[in-house]
MMTF fields as JSON, N, C-alpha, C and O atoms, coordinates in Angstrom:
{
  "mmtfVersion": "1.0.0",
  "mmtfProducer": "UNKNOWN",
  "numBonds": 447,
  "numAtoms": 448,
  "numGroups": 112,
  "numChains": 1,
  "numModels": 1,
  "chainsPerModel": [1],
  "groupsPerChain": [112],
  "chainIdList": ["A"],
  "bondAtomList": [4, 2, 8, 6, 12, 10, 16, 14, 20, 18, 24, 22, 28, 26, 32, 30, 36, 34, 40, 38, 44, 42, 48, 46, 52, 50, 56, 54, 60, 58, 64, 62, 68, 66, 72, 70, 76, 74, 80, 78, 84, 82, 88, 86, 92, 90, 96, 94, 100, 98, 104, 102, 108, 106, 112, 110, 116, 114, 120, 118, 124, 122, 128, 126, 132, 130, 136, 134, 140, 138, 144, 142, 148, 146, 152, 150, 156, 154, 160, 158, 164, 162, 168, 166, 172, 170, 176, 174, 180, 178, 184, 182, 188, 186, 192, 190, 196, 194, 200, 198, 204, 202, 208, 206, 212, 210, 216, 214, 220, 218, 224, 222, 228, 226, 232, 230, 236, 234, 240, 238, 244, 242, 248, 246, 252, 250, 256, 254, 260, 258, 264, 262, 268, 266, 272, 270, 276, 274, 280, 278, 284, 282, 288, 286, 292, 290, 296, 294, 300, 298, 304, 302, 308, 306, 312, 310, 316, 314, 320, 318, 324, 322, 328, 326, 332, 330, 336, 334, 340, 338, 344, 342, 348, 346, 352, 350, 356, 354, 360, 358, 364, 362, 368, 366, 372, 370, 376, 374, 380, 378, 384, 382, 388, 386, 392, 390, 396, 394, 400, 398, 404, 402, 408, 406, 412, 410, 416, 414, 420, 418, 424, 422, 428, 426, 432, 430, 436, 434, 440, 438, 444, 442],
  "bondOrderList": [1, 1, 1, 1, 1, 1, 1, 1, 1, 1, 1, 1, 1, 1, 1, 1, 1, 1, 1, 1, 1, 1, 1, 1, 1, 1, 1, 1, 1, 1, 1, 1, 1, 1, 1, 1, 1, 1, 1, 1, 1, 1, 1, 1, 1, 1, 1, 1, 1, 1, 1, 1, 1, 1, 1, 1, 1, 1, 1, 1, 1, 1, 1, 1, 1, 1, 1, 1, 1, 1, 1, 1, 1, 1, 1, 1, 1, 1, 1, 1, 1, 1, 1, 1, 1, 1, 1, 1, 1, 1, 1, 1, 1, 1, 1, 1, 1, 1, 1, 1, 1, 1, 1, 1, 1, 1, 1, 1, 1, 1, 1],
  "groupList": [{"groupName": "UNK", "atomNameList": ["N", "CA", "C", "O"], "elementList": ["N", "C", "C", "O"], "formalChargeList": [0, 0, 0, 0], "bondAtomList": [1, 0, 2, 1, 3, 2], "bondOrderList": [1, 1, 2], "singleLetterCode": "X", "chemCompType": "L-PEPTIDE LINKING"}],
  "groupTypeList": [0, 0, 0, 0, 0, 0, 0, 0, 0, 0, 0, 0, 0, 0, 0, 0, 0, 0, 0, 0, 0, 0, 0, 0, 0, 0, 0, 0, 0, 0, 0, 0, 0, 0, 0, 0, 0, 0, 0, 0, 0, 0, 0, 0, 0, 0, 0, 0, 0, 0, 0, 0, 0, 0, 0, 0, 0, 0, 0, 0, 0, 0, 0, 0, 0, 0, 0, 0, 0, 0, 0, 0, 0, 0, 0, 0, 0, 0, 0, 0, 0, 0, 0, 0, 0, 0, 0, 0, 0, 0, 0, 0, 0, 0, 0, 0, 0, 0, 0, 0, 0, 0, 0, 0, 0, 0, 0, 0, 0, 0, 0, 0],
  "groupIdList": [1, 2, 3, 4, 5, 6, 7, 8, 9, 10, 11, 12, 13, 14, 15, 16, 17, 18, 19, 20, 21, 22, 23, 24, 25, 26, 27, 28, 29, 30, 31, 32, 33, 34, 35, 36, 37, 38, 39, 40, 41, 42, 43, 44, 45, 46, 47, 48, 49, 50, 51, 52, 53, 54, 55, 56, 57, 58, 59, 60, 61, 62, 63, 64, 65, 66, 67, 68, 69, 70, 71, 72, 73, 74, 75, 76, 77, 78, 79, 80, 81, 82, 83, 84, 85, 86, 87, 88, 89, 90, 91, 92, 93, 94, 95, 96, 97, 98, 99, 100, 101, 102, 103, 104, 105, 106, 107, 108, 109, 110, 111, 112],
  "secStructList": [7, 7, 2, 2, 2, 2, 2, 2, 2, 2, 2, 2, 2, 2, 2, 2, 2, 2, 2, 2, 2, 2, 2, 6, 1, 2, 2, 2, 2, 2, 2, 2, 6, 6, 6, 7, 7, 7, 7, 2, 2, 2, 2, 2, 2, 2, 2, 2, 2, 2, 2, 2, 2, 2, 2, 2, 2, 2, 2, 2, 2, 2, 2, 2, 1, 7, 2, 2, 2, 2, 2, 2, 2, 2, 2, 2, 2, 2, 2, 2, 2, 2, 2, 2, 2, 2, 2, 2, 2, 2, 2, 7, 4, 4, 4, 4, 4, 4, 4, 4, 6, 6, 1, 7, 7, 7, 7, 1, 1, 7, 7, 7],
  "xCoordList": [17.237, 16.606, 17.36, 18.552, 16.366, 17.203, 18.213, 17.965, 19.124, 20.66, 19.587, 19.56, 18.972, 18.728, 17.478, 17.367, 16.849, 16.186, 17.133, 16.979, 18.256, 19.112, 20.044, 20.568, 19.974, 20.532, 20.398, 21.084, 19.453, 17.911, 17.394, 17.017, 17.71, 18.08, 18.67, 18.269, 19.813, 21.269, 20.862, 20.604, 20.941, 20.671, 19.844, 20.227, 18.549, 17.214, 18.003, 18.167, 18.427, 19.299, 20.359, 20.648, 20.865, 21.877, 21.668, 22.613, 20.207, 19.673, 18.821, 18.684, 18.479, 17.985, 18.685, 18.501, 20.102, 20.873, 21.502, 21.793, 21.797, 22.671, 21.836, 22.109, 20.042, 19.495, 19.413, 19.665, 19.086, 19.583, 20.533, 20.316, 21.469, 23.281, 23.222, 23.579, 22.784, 22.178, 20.703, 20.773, 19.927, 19.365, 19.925, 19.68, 20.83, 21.553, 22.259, 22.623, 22.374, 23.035, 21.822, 20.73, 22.252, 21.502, 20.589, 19.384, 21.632, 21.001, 20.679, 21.074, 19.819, 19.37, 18.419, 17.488, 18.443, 17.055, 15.803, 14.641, 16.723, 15.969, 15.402, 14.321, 16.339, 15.677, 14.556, 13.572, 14.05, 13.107, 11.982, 10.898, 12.388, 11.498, 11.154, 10.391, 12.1, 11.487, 12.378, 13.47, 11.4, 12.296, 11.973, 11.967, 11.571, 11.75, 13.095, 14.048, 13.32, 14.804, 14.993, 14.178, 16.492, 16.937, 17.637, 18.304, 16.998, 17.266, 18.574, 18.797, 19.487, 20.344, 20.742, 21.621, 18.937, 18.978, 18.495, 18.624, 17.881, 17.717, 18.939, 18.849, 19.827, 21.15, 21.613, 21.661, 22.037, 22.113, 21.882, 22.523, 20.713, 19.55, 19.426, 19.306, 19.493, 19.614, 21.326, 21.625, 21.958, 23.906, 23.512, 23.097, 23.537, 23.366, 22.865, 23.618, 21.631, 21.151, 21.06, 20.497, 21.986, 22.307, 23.339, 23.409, 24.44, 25.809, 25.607, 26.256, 23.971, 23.982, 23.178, 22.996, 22.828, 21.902, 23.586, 23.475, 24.356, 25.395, 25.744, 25.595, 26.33, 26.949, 25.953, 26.282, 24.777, 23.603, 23.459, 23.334, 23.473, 24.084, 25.093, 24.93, 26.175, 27.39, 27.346, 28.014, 26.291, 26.249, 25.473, 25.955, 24.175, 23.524, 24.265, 24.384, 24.88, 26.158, 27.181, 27.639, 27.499, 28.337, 27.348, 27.884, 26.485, 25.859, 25.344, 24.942, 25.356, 25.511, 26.726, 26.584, 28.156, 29.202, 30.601, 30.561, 31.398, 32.376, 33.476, 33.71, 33.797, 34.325, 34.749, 34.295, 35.47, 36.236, 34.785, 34.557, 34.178, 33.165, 32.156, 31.887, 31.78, 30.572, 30.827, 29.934, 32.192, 32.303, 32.581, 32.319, 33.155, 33.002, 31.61, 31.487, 30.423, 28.828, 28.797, 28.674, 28.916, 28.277, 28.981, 28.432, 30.211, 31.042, 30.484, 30.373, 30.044, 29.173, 27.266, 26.528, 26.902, 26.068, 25.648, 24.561, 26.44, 26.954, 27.004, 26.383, 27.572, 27.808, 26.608, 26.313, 26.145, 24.444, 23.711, 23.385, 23.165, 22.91, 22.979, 22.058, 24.21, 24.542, 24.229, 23.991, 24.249, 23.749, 22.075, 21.577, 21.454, 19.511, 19.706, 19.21, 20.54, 20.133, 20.438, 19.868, 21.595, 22.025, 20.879, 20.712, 20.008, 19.344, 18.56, 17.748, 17.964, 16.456, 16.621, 15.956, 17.375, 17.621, 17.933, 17.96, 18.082, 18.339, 17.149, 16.706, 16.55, 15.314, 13.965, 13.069, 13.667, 12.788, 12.988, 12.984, 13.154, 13.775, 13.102, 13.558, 11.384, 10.683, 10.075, 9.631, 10.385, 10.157, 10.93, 10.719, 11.971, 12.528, 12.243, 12.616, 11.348, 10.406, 10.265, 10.667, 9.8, 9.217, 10.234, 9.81, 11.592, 13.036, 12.801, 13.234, 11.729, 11.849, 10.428, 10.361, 9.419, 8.362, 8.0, 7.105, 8.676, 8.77, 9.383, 9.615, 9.558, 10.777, 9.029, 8.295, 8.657, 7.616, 8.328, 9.457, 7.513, 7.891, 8.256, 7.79, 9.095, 9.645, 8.746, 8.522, 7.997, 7.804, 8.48, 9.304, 8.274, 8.881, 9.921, 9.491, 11.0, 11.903, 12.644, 13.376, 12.319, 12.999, 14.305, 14.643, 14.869, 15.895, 17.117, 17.786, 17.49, 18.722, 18.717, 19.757],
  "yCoordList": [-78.363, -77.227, -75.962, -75.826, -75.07, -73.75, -73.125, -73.354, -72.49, -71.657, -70.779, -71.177, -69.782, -68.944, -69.585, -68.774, -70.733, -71.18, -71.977, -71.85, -72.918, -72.987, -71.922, -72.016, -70.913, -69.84, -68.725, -67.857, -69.088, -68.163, -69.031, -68.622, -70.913, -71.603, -71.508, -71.629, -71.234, -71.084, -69.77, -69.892, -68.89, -67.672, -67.812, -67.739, -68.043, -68.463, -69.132, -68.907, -69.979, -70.992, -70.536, -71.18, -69.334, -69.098, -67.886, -67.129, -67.53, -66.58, -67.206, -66.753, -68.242, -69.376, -69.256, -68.562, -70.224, -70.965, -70.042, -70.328, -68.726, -67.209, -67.032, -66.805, -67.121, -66.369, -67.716, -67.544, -68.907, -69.838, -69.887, -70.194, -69.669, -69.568, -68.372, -68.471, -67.476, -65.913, -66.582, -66.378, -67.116, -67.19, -68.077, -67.923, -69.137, -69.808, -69.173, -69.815, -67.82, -67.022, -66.23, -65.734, -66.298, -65.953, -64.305, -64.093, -63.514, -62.11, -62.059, -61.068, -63.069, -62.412, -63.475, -63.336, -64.89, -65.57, -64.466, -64.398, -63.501, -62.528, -61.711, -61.288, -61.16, -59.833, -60.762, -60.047, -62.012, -62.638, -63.547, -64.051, -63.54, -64.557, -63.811, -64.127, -62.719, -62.322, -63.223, -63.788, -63.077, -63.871, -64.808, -65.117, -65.577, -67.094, -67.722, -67.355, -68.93, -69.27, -70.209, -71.106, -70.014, -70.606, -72.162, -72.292, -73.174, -74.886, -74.92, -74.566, -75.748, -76.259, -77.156, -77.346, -77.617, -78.893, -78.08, -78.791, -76.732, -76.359, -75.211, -74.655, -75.135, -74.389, -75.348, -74.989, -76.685, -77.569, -77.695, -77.487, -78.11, -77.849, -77.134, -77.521, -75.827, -74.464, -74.332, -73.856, -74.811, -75.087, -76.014, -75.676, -77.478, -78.101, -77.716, -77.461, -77.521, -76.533, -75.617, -75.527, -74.535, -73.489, -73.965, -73.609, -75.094, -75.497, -76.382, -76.577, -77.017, -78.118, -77.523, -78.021, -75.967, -75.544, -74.561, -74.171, -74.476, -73.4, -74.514, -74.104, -76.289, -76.745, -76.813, -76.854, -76.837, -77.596, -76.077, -76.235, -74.742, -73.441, -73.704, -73.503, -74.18, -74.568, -75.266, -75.087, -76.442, -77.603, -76.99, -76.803, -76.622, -75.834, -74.959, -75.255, -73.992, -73.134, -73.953, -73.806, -74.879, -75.888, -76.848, -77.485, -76.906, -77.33, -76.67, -77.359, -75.458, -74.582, -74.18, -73.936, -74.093, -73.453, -74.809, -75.94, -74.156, -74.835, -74.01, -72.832, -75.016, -74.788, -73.475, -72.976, -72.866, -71.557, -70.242, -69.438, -70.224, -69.513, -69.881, -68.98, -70.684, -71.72, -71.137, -70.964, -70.896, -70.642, -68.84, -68.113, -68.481, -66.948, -66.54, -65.817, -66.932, -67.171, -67.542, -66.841, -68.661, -68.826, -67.956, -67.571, -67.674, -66.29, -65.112, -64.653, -64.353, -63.028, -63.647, -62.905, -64.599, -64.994, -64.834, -64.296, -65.272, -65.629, -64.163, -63.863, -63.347, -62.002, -60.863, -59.94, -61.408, -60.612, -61.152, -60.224, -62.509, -63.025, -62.571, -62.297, -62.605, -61.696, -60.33, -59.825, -59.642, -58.082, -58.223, -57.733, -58.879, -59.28, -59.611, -58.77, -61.024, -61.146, -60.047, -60.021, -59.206, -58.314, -56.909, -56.3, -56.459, -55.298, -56.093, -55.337, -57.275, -57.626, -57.582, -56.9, -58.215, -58.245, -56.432, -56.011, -55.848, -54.394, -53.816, -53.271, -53.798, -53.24, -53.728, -52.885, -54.972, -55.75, -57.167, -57.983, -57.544, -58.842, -59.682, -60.814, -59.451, -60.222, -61.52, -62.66, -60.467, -61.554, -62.552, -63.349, -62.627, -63.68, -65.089, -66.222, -64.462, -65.912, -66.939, -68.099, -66.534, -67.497, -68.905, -70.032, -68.511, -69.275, -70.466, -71.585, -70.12, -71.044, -71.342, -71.436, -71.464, -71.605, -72.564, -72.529, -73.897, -75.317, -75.424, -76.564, -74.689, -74.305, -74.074, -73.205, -74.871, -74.693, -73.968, -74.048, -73.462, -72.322, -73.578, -74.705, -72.888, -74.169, -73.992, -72.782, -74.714, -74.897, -73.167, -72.613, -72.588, -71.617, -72.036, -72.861, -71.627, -72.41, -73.668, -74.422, -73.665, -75.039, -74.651, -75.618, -73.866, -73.492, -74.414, -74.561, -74.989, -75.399, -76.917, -77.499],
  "zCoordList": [78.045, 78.704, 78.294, 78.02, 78.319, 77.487, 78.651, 79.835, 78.342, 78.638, 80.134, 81.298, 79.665, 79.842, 81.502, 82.421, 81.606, 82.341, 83.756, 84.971, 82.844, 84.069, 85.013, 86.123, 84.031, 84.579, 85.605, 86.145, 85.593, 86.391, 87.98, 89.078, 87.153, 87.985, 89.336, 90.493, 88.714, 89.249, 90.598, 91.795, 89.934, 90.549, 91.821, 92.988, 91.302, 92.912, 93.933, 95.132, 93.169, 93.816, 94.926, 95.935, 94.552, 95.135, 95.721, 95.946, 96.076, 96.517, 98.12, 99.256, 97.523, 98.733, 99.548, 100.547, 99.173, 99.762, 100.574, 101.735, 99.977, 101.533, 102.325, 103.504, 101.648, 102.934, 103.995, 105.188, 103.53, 104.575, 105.389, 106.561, 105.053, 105.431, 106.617, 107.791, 106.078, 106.643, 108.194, 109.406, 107.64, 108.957, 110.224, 111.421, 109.52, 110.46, 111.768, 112.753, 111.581, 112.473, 113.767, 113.489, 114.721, 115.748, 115.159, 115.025, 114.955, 114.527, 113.463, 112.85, 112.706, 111.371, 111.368, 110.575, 112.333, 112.967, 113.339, 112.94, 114.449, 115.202, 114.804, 115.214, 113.497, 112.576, 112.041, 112.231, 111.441, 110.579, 111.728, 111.434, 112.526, 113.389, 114.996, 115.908, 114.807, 116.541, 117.5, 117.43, 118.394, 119.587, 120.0, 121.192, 118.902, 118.914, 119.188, 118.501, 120.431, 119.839, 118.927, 118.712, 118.099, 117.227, 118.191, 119.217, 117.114, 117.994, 116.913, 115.756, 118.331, 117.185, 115.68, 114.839, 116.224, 114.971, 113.973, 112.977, 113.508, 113.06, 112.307, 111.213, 113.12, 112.573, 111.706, 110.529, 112.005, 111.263, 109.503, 108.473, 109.872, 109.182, 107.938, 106.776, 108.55, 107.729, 106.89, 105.795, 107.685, 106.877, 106.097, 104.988, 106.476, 105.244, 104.332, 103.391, 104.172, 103.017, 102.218, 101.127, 103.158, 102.284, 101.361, 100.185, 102.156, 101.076, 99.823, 98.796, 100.534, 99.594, 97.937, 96.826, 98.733, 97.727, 96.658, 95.496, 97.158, 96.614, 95.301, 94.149, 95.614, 94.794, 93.913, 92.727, 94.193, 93.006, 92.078, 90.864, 92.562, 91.871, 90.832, 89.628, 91.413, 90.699, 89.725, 88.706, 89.978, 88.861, 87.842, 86.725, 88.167, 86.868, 86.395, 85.206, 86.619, 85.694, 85.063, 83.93, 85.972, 84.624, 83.663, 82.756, 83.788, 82.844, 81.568, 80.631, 81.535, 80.887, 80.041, 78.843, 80.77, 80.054, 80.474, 80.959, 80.107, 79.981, 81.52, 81.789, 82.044, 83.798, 84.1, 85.13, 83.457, 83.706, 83.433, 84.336, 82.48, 82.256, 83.418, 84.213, 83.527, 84.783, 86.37, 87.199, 86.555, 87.919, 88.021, 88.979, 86.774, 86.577, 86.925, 87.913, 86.189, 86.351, 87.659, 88.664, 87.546, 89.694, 90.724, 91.756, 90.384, 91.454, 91.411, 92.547, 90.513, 90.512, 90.86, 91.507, 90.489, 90.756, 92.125, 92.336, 93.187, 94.412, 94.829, 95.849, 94.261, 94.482, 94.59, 95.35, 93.506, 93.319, 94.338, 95.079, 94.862, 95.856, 97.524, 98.292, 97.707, 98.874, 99.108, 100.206, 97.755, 98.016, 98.411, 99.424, 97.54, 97.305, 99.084, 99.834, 99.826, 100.744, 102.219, 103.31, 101.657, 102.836, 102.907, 103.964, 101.37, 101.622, 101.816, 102.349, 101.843, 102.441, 103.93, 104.71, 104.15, 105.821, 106.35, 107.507, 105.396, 106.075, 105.96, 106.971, 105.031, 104.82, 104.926, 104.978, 104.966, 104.952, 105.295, 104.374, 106.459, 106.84, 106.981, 106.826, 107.424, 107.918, 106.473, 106.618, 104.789, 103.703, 103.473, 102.559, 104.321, 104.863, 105.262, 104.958, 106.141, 106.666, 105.48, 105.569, 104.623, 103.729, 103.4, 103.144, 103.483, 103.299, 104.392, 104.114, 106.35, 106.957, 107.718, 108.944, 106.935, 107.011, 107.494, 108.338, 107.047, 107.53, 109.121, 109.524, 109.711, 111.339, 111.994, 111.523, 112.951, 113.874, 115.188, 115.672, 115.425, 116.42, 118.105, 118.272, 118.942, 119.556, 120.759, 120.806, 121.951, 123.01, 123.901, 123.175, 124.92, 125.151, 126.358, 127.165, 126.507, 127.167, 126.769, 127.41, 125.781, 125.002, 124.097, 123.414, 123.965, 123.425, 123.242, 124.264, 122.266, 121.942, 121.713, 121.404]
}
């Protein structure tokens, strides 16, 4: 597979995986979902995934380069990521949703 496709890979990848990481948190559930509450099995949920989505980041950049170059790449990678997910949530939070689309809205009073 070409350089340039896992790389791009990598990136989505690690664009996913913050804003996951990012909704796991009570105030940035709220900025994307309203005042729905956040279930715990779904904090869960949302961690595993964001971490599990960071190493599989990692692995496609080493699959690409050789270790020291690979994690240089996934560290700014990671970096660009966080900025994409901190101005969406500042400026536009609600395109967010799309990251937890699969999260059915809970019973009301059912929290946690």
């Amino acid at each position: 597979m070409p350089d340039v496709v896992l790389l791009t890979a990598a990136i989505a990848v690690n664009v996913i995986s913050l804003g996951w990481l990012a909704l796991s948190m009570d105030a940035h559930w709220e900025q994307v979902r309203g005042a729905e509450p956040l279930q715990r099995s779904t904090v869960r949920t949302l961690r595993w995934m964001g971490a599990t989505g960071l190493v599989v980041a990692l692995a496609l950049c080493l699959a690409v380069d050789h270790a020291s170059m690979a994690s240089l790449v996934w560290f700014m990678a990671l970096a660009g990521a966080a900025l994409t997910i901190a101005f969406t949530l500042s400026w536009w939070p609600r395109v967010l949703a799309v990251l937890v689309a699969w999260v059915r809205p809970s019973p009301a009073g059912t929290a946690g």
